[in-house]
C-alpha positions in Angstrom: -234.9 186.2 -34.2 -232.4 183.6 -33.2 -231.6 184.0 -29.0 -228.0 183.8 -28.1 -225.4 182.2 -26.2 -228.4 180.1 -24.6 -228.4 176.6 -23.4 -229.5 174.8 -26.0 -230.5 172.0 -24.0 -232.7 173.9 -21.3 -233.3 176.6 -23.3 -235.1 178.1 -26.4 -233.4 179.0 -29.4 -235.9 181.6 -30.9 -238.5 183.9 -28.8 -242.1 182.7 -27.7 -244.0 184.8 -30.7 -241.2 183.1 -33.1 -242.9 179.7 -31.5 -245.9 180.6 -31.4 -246.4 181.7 -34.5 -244.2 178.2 -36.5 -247.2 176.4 -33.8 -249.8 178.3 -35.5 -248.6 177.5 -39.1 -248.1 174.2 -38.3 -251.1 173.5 -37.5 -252.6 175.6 -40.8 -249.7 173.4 -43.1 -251.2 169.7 -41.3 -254.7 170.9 -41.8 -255.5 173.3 -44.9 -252.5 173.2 -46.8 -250.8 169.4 -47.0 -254.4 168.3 -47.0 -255.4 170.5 -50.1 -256.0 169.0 -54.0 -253.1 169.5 -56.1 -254.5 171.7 -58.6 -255.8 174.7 -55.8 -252.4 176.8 -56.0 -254.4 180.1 -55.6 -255.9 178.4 -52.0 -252.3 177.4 -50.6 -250.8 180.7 -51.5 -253.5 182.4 -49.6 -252.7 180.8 -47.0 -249.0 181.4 -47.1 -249.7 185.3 -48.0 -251.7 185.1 -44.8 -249.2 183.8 -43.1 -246.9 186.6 -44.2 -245.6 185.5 -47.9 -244.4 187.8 -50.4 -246.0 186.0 -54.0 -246.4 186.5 -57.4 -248.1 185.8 -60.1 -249.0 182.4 -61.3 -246.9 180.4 -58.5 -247.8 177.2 -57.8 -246.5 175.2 -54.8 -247.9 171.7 -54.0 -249.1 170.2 -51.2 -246.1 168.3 -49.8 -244.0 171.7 -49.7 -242.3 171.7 -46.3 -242.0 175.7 -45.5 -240.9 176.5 -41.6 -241.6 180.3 -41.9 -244.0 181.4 -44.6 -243.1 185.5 -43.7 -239.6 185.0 -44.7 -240.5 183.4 -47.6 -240.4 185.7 -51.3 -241.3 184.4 -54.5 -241.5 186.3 -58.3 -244.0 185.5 -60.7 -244.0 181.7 -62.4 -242.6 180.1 -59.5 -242.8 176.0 -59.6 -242.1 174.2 -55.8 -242.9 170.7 -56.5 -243.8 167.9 -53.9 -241.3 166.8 -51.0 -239.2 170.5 -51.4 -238.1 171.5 -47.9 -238.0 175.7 -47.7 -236.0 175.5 -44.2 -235.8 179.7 -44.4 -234.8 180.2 -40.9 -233.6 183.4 -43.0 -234.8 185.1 -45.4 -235.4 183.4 -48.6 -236.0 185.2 -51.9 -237.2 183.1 -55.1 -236.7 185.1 -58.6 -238.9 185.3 -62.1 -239.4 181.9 -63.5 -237.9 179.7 -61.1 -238.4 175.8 -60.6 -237.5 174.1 -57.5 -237.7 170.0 -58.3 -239.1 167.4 -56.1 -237.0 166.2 -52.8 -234.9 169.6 -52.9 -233.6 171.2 -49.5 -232.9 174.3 -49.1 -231.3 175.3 -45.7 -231.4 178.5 -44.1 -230.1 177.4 -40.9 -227.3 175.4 -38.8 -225.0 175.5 -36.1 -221.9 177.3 -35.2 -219.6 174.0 -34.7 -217.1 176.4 -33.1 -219.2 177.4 -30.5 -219.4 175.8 -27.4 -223.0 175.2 -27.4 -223.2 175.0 -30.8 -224.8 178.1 -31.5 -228.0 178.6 -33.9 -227.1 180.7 -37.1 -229.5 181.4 -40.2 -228.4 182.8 -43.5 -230.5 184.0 -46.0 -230.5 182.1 -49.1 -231.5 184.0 -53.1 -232.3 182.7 -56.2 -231.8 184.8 -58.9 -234.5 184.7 -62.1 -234.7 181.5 -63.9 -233.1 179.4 -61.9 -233.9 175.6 -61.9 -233.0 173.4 -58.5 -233.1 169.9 -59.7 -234.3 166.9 -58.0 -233.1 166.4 -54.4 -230.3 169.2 -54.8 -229.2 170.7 -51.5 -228.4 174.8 -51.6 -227.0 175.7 -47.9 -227.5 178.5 -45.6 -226.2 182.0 -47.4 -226.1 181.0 -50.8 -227.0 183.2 -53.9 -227.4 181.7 -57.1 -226.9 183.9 -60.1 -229.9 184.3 -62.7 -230.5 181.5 -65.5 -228.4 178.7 -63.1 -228.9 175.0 -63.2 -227.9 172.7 -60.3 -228.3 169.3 -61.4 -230.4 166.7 -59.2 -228.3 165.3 -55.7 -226.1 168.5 -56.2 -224.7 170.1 -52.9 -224.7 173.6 -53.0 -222.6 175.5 -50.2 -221.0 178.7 -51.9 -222.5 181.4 -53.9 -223.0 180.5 -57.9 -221.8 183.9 -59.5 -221.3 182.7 -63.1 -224.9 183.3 -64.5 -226.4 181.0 -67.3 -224.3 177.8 -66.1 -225.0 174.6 -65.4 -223.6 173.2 -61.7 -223.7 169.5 -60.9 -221.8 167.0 -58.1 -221.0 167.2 -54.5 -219.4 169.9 -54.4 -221.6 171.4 -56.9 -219.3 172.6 -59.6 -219.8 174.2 -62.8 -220.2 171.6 -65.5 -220.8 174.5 -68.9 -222.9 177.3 -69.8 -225.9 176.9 -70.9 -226.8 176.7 -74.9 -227.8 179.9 -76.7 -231.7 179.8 -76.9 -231.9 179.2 -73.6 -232.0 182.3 -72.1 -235.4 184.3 -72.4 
């Protein structure tokens, strides 16, 4: 998907269907999707299943959900994206059972290779396991997994996997804060 050892600066990063196809959805977000009352659900994840989506069951993203490439985008059943979440999944990006993702949180799929002399586009994929909560505002970078039943608190920077499941991560760094209470877990 990603072209390289391009010129960045004269050149594309990604191929014309790639374009063509973020142009089209772009268009579909600005028209039928941002513009859409909060409660229809079922009518923007149409429009992201048409778009290439992988949904289930009773998800419901709002209408101020920034997603760049809906046919990289997987969600499980009862999956919560509230208002202002970015979904930047140059990569793959795979959403588990009972998920929430809080207002204002980024999740990036995407950067550059500072090593490189033209700073190279990479994309990572980026998985959520089941249950997982992203607070307010957190950031979870390119490649990360999170384990099943995590918390990352609101503001918290997330730029390694989270293996410990059940746990509670908070900070920049992110860093494991305690497990969570018994009861908690389905």
């Amino acid at each position: 998907m990603i072209i390289e050892n391009n010129d960045p600066f004269t050149q594309p990063s990604f191929s014309l269907g790639n374009r063509l196809a973020r142009l089209a959805w772009g268009g579909v977000w600005l028209l039928l999707f941002r513009t859409s009352p909060r409660p229809l659900h079922a009518w923007r994840c149409f429009l992201l299943r048409s778009f290439g989506a992988v949904l289930g069951q009773d998800v419901h993203i709002y209408p101020a959900v920034r997603i760049w490439a809906p046919w990289q985008l997987t969600l499980g059943n009862r999956v919560g994206v509230a208002d202002g979440v970015t979904l930047y999944n140059m990569a793959p990006l795979t959403v588990g059972d009972g998920c929430v993702i809080s207002q204002g949180a980024h999740l990036c799929g995407g950067s550059h290779d500072v090593d490189s002399p033209n700073f190279q586009l990479v994309a990572r994929p980026i998985t959520l396991g089941d249950n997982v909560w992203i607070c307010a505002d957190a950031f979870v970078g390119l490649g990360v997994r999170i384990a099943p039943g995590c918390v990352v608190g609101a503001r918290s920077v997330v730029m390694k996997d989270i293996n410990e499941p059940w746990t509670v991560w908070a900070g920049h760094p992110a860093q494991r804060k305690r497990e969570r209470r018994q009861g908690s877990q389905p």
